[in-house]
C-alpha positions in Angstrom: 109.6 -7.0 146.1 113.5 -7.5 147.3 114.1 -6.0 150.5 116.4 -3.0 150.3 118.6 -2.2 153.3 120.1 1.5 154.1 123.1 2.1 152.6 124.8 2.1 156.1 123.1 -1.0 157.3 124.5 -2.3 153.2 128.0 -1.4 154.0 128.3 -2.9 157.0 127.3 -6.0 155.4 129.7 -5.4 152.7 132.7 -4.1 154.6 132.0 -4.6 158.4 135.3 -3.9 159.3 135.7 -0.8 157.4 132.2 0.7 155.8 134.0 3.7 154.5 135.4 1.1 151.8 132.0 1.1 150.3 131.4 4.8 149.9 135.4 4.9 148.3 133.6 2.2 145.9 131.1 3.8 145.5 133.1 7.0 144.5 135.1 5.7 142.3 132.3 4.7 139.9 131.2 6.3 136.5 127.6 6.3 137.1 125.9 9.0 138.9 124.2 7.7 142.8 122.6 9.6 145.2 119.7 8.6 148.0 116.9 10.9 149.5 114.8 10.0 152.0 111.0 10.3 152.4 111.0 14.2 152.6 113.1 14.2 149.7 116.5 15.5 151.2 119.3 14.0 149.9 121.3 11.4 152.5 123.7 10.4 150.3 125.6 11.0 146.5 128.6 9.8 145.2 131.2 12.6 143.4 130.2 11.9 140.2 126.6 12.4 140.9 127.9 15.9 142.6 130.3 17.0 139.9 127.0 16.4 137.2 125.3 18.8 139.3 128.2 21.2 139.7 128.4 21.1 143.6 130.2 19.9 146.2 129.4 16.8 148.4 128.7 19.1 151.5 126.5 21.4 149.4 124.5 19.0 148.3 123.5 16.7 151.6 121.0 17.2 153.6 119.0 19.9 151.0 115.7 19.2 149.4 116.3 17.8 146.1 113.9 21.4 144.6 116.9 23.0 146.0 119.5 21.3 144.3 118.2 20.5 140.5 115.8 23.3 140.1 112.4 24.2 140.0 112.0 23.1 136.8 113.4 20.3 136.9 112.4 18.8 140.0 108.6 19.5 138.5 109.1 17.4 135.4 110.9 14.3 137.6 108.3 14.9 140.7 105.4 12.0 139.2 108.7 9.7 138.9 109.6 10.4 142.6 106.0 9.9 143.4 106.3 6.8 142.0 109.2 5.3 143.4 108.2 7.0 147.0 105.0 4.6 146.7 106.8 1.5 146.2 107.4 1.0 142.7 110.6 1.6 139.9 110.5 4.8 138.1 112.8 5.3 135.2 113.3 8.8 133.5 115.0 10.4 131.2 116.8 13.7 130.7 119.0 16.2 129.2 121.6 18.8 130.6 123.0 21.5 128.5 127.1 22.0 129.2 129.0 25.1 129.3 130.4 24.0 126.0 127.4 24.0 124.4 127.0 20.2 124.2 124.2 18.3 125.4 124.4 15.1 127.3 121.7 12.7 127.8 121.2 10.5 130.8 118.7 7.4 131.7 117.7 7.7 135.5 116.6 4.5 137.8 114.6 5.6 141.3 114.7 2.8 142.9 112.3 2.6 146.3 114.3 2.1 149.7 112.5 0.0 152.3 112.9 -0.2 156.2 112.5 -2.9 158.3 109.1 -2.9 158.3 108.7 -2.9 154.6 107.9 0.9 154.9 109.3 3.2 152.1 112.2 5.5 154.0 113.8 6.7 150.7 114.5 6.6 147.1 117.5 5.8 145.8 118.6 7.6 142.5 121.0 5.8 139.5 121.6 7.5 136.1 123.5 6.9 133.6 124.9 8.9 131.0 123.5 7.0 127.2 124.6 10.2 125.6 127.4 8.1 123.2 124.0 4.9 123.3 121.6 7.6 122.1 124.0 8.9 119.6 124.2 4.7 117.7 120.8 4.5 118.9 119.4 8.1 116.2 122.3 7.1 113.8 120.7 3.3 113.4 117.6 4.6 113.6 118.4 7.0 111.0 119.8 3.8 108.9 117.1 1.6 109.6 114.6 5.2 108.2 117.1 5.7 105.3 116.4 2.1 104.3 113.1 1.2 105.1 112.1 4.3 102.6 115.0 3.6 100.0 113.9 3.7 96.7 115.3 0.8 96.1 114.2 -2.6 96.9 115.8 -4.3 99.7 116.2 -7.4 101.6 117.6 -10.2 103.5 117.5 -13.8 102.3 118.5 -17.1 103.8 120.3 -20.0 102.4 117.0 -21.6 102.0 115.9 -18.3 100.0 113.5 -17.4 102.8 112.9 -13.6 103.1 114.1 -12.5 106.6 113.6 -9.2 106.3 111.9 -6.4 103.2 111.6 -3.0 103.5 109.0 -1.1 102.8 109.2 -0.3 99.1 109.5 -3.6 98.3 106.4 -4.9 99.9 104.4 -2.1 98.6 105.7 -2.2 95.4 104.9 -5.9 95.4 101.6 -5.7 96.2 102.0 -7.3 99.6 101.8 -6.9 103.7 105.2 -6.9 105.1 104.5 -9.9 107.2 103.2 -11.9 103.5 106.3 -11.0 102.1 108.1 -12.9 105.5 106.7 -15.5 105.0 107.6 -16.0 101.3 110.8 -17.6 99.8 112.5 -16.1 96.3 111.2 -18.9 94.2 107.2 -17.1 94.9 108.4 -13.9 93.3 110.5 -15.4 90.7 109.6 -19.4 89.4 112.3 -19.9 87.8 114.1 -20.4 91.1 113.4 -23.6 91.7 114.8 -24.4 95.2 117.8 -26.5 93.5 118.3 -23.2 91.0 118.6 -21.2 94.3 121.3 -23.5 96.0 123.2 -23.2 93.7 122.6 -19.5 93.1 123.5 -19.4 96.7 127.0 -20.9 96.3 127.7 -19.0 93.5 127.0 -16.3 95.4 129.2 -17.6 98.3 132.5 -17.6 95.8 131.6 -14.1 94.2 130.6 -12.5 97.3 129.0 -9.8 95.1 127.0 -10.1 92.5 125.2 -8.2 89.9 121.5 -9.4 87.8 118.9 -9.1 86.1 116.1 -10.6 87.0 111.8 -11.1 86.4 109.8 -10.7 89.5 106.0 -11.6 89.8 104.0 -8.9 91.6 100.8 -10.4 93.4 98.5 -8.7 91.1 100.4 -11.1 88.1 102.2 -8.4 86.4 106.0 -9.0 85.1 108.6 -6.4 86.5 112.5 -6.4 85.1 114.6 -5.8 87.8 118.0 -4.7 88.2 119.8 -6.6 91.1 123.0 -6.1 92.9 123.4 -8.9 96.2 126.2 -9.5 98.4 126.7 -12.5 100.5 127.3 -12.0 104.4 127.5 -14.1 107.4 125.9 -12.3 110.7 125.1 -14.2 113.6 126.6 -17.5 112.2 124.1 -17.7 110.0 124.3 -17.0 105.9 122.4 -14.3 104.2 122.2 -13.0 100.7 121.6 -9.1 101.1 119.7 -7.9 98.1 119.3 -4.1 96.6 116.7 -4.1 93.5 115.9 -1.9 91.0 112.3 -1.7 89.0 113.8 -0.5 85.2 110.5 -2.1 83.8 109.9 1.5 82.3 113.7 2.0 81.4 113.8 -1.6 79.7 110.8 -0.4 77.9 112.5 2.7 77.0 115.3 1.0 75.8 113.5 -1.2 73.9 111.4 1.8 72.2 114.8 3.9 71.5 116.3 0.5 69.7 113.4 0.0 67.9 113.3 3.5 66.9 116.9 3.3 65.8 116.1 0.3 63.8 113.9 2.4 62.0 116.0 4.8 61.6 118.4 2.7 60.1 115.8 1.1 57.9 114.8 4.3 56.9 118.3 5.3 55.9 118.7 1.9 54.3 115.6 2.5 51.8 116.6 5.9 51.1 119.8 4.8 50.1 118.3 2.1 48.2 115.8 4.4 46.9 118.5 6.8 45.2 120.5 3.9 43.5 117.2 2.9 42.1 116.4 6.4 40.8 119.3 6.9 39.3 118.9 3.6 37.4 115.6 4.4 36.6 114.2 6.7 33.7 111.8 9.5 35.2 108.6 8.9 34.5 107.5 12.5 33.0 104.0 13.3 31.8 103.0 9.8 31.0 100.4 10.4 29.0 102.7 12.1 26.3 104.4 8.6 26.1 101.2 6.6 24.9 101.0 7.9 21.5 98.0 7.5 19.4 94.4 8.7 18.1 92.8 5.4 17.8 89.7 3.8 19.1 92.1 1.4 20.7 94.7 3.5 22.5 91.7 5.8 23.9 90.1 2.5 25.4 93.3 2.2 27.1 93.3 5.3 28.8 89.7 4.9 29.4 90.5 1.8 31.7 93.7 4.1 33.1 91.3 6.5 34.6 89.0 4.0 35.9 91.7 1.9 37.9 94.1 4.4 38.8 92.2 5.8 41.7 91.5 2.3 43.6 94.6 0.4 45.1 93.3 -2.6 42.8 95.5 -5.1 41.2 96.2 -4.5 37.5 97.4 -7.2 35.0 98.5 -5.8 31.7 98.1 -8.1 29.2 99.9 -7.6 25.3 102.4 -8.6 22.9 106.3 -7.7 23.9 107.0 -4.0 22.9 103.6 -2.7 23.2 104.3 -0.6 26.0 103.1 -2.5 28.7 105.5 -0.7 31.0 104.2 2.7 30.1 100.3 1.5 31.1 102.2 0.7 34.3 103.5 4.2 34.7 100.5 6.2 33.7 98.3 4.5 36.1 101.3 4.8 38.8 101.1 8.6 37.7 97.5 8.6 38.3 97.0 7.2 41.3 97.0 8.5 45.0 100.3 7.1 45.6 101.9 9.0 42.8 104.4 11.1 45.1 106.0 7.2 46.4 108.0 5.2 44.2 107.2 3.2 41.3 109.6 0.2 41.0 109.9 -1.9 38.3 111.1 -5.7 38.5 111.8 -7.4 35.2 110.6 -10.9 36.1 112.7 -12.4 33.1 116.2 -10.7 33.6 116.5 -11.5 37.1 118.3 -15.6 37.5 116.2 -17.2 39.2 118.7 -17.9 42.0 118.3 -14.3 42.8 114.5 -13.0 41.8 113.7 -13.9 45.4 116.2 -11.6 47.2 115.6 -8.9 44.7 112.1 -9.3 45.6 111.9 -9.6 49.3 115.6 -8.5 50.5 117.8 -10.3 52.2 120.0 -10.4 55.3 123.7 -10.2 55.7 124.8 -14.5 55.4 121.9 -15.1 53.8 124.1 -17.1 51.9 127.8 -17.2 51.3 128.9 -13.8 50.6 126.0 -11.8 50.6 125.0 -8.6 52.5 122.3 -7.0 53.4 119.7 -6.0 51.0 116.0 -4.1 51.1 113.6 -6.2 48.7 111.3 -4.0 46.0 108.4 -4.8 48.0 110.2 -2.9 51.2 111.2 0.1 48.8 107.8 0.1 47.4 106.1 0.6 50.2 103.2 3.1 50.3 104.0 3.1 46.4 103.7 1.0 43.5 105.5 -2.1 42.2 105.7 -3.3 38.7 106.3 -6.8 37.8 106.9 -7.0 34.3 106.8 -10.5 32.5 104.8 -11.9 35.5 105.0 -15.2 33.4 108.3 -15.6 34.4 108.3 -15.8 37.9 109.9 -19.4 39.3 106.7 -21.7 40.9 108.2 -21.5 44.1 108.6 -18.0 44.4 104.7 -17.6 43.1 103.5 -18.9 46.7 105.5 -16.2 48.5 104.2 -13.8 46.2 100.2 -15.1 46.8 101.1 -14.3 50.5 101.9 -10.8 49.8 98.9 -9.9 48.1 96.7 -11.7 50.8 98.6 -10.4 53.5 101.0 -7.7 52.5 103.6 -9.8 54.9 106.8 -11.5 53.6 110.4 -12.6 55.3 113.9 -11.1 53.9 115.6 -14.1 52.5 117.6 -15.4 55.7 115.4 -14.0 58.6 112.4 -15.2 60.7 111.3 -11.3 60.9 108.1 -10.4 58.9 107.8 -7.1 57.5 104.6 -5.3 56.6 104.6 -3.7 53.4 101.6 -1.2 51.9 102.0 -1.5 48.2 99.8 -1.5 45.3 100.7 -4.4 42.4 101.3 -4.0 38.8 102.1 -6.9 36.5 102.1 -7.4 32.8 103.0 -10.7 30.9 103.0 -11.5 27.3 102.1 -15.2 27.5 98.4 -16.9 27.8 98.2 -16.9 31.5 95.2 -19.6 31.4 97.3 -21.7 28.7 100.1 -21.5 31.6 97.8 -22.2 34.6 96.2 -25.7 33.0 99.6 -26.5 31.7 100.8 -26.1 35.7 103.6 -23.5 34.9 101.4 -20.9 36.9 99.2 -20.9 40.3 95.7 -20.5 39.4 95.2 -18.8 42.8 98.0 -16.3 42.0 96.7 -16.1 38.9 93.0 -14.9 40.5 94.3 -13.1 42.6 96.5 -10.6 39.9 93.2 -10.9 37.5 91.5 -8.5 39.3 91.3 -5.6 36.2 92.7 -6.6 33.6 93.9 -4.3 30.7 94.9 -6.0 27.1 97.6 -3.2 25.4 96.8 -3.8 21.3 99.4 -4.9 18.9 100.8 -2.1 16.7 99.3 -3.9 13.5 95.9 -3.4 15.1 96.4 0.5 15.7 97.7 1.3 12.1 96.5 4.5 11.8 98.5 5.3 14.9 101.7 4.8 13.1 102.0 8.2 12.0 101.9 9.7 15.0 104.5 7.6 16.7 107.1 7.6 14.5 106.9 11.8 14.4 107.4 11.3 18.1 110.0 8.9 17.5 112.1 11.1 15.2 112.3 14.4 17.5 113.1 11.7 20.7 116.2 10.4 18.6 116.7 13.4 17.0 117.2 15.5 19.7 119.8 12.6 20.9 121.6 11.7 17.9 121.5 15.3 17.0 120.1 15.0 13.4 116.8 16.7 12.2 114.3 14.6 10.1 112.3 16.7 8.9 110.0 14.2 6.4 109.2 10.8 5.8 108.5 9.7 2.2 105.0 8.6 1.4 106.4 5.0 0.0 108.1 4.8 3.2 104.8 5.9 5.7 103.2 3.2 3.3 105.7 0.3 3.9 105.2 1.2 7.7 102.1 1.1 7.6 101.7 -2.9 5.8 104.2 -4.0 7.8 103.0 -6.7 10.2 105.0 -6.0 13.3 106.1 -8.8 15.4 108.1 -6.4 17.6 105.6 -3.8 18.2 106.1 -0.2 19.0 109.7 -1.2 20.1 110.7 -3.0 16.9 109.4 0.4 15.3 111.7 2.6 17.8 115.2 0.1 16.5 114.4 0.4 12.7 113.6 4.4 12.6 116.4 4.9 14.5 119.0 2.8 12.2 117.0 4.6 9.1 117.9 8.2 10.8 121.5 7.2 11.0 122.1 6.0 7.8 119.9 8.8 6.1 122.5 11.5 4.2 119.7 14.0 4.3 116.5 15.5 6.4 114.2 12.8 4.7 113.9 9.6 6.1 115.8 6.6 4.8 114.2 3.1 5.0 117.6 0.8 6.5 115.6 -2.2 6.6 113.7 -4.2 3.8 110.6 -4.9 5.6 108.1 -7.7 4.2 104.9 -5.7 4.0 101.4 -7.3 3.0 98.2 -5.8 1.1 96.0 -4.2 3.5 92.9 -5.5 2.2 92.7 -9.2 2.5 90.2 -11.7 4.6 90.3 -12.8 7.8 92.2 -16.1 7.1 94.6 -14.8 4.6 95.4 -12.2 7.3 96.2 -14.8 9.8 97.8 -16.9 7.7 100.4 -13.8 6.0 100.7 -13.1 9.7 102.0 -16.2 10.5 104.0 -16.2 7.4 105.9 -12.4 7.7 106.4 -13.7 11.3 108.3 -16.9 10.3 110.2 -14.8 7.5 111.0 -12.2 9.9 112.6 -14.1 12.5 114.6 -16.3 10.2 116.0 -13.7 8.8 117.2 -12.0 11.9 118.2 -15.7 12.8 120.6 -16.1 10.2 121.6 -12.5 10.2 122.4 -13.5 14.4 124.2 -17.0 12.9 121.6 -18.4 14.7 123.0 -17.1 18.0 119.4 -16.7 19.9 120.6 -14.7 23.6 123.2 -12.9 24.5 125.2 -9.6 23.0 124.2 -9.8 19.4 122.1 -12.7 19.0 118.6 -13.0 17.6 116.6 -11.8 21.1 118.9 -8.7 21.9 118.2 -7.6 17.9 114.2 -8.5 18.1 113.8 -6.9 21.1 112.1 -9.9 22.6 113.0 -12.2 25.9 115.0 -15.2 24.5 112.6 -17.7 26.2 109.8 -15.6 24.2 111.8 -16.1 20.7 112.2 -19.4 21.4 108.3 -20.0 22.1 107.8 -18.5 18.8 110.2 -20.6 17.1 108.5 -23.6 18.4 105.1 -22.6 17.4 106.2 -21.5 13.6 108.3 -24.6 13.3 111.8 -22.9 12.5 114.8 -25.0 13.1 118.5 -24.4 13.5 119.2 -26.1 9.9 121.7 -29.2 10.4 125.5 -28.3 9.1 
């Protein structure tokens, strides 16, 4: 230990000409000095030190330091004096309460004073007043508390994207110890900061000065975590730092996500309900099916026999039949009978879409899908949890038959124009007129789309097969018309009934509908007038004689309407529109009964 000399013995050093120079010094300065020697009376203080106290410099020399602080006081400092009276540095510290009301904090040094001999003679006392100290000192501890337990994630990075400091939230949150987290760089939270990404990161930083992200972060237990980032460059202590305060919105990201999703469903929803009332409105209700297959045949009860068996199931269904038939009400009455009949039914009409735009009217399409367009929901979308309907299945483009295999397998399919697959629940109707195995050899159809819509099958008779139906029908027929036309029928000729009933039919229940409702328009009075001359044939006649007169009233039939038409076969007023029948259909038939436009 130094060798302390008395404070006489040090000003004389100091000053020996004039010692008192010393105790002026020592006046004069702003910290608090005083000495007390072995029996703890005090020898020596400066004014400030007497001032602190309240007393005066005579008051205070020479009296035990109990008498001067207070018993109190002098207990709680007395192991610090015991200290310093053995020899060694004591350092205290304290408070004193002013007449103001303000407190004042000091930081005391006893500092042991030894003789010549090395003996302890006194103590001598320095405090300073660390009230304004103490005050930064609780306000940065308060900061460093404030941030250590932000919510938010914070830290200091070097240029090399070292972490130099983390509070506690972010090691925590991270899975980490504090001191793992020192000793990681950016790039071990976040790989895609490779350390050339982060240089430059860093300079950008550097220009902007502040600078707000988002960001990925990698916890240690390999989770992802989106995080909101706002840093600010700084330069403390000569040295670069990027000072970062993150946010965890992993949850609000997610939230986000959900509430867009949700309001793309919204929209979707509003979309098919929108969709669904322009296709109501185009649509004919479908009321009381049943009262729209007419008949008391062996045949038409068959039919309904297979209705009730397939209705229940969510089974595929391909009607099979001549055109006019009433394929389309089979389609309805099994709709109507099924589980899903409180959903739509939706019809497609395979053969009066173009086949540049079957596929969008199928599976929608998005806005640019090409040149012009907008947005569109498919039938399959608006038929979801319902029924679709394709009718003339035979029709359907070979490249569009793929897309459609897909739906069946999968019930997944892409609006025209987006990567996007939508799920669709929906149970498949179709119906065709042609010989679907005659088109699958020939290569015109997929035989595994073909499989796959051959589940139950349901062949709708001709009319000529289901004479004794005829009757029936047409009285429906007359009060449907009736009721619209606003004329009353109230009988129909037995010769007429007759003629009906040896007629062949080519058009089917729907060539029936056009003629009785021409004869109701052109009849002066409530009994039916025949409009057309229709070629009838005996009833009783063989098996080949009744293919053959088949053939033939067919062949006379259509040549007839053909040159009636001018030989104008689609379109307003040509041979199709006035048959009823799909112009590809008409011109099948013309093909297979050898009729040719005759050469002018």
């Amino acid at each position: 230990m130094a060798k302390i000399i008395p404070i006489n013995r040090k000003a004389e050093a100091l000053f020996p000409e004039n010692p008192d120079k010393l105790l002026d010094l020592l006046n004069s300065l702003p910290a608090y000095i005083a000495y007390f020697d072995k029996e703890l009376r005090y020898q020596f203080n400066n004014k400030a030190y007497a001032e602190l106290l309240g007393k005066s410099l005579d008051e205070i020399k020479g009296k035990h330091v109990r008498e001067i602080i207070g018993e109190k006081a002098y207990e709680s400092i007395l192991p610090n004096v015991e200290k310093a009276l053995s020899g060694q540095r004591a350092i205290y510290y304290f408070e004193i309460l002013l007449e103001d009301g303000r407190k004042k904090s000091f930081e005391t040094n006893l500092i042991p004073h030894l003789d010549a001999k090395g003996n302890v003679a006194g103590c001598y006392v320095h405090a300073n007043d660390i009230t304004e100290s103490k005050k930064a000192e609780e306000k940065m501890a308060m900061m460093q508390f404030s941030i250590e337990h932000a919510q938010d994630r914070i830290g200091w990075i070097d240029k090399d994207g070292q972490f130099i400091y983390v509070n506690e939230v972010t090691w925590k949150e991270m899975g980490y110890t504090r001191e793992e987290m020192l000793s990681m760089k950016v790039s071990d939270l976040n790989p895609n900061f490779t350390q050339e990404i982060w240089h430059e990161h860093f300079k950008k930083m550097k220009k902007a000065v502040h600078m707000s992200v988002e960001s990925q972060h990698v916890s240690k237990d390999g989770k992802l975590h989106d995080m909101e980032i706002l840093t600010n460059y700084l330069e403390f202590g000569g040295k670069e730092f990027l000072c970062s305060f993150g946010r965890d919105i992993t949850e609000r990201k997610k939230a986000d996500d959900e509430l867009k999703k949700a309001y793309h469903e919204i929209k979707l929803l509003k979309e098919r309900l929108e969709t669904e009332n322009i296709y109501l409105r185009e649509q004919i209700s479908v009321q009381s099916t049943h009262e729209n297959i007419i008949g008391k045949s062996d045949a038409i009860k068959y039919i309904l026999y297979k209705i009730k068996q397939v209705a229940p199931s969510d089974s595929t269904v391909l009607i099979l039949g001549e055109t006019g038939t009433g394929k389309d009400l089979v389609a309805e009455a099994i709709h109507s009978e099924s589980s899903r009949k409180n959903r739509n039914l939706v019809k497609v009409n395979c053969a009066a879409l173009p086949s540049n735009l079957i596929e969008s009217e199928l599976f929608g399409r998005e806005k640019g899908a090409y040149t012009g367009s907008d947005q569109q929901i498919g039938r399959f979308e608006l038929a979801n949890k319902g029924t679709i309907f394709l009718d003339e299945i035979g029709e359907l483009p070979l490249e569009l038959q793929a897309k459609l295999l897909k739906v069946l397998q999968s019930g997944e399919f892409e609006r025209l124009g987006s990567p996007h697959t939508i799920t669709t629940d929906v149970r498949v109707i179709v119906s065709t007129n042609r010989d679907m195995l005659k088109e699958v050899k020939e290569g015109r159809f997929r035989e595994d789309l073909f499989y796959r819509l051959n589940v139950f099958p349901i062949t709708v008779p001709p009319l000529r097969d289901r004479i004794e139906d005829i009757p029936l029908i047409i009285d429906y027929i007359l009060k449907k018309f009736g009721k619209r036309i606003g004329k009353k029928i109230k009988s129909v000729p037995r010769k007429v009934m007759k003629t009906f009933e040896n007629y062949r039919w080519p058009g089917n229940v729907r060539e029936l509908e056009n003629i009785i409702e021409r004869s109701m328009i052109v009849s002066p009075g409530p009994s039916l007038f025949l409009a057309d001359k229709l070629e009838t044939t005996e009833p009783e006649i063989d098996s080949t004689s009744k293919s053959n007169s088949l053939s033939e009233i067919e062949h006379a039939h259509i040549l007839q309407v053909l040159e009636q038409a001018r030989w104008k076969i689609e379109g307003k007023n040509g041979a199709a529109e006035m048959l009823e029948i799909n112009p590809s259909t008409l011109r099948t038939r013309m093909r297979k009964l050898g009729i040719k436009k005759p050469v002018q």
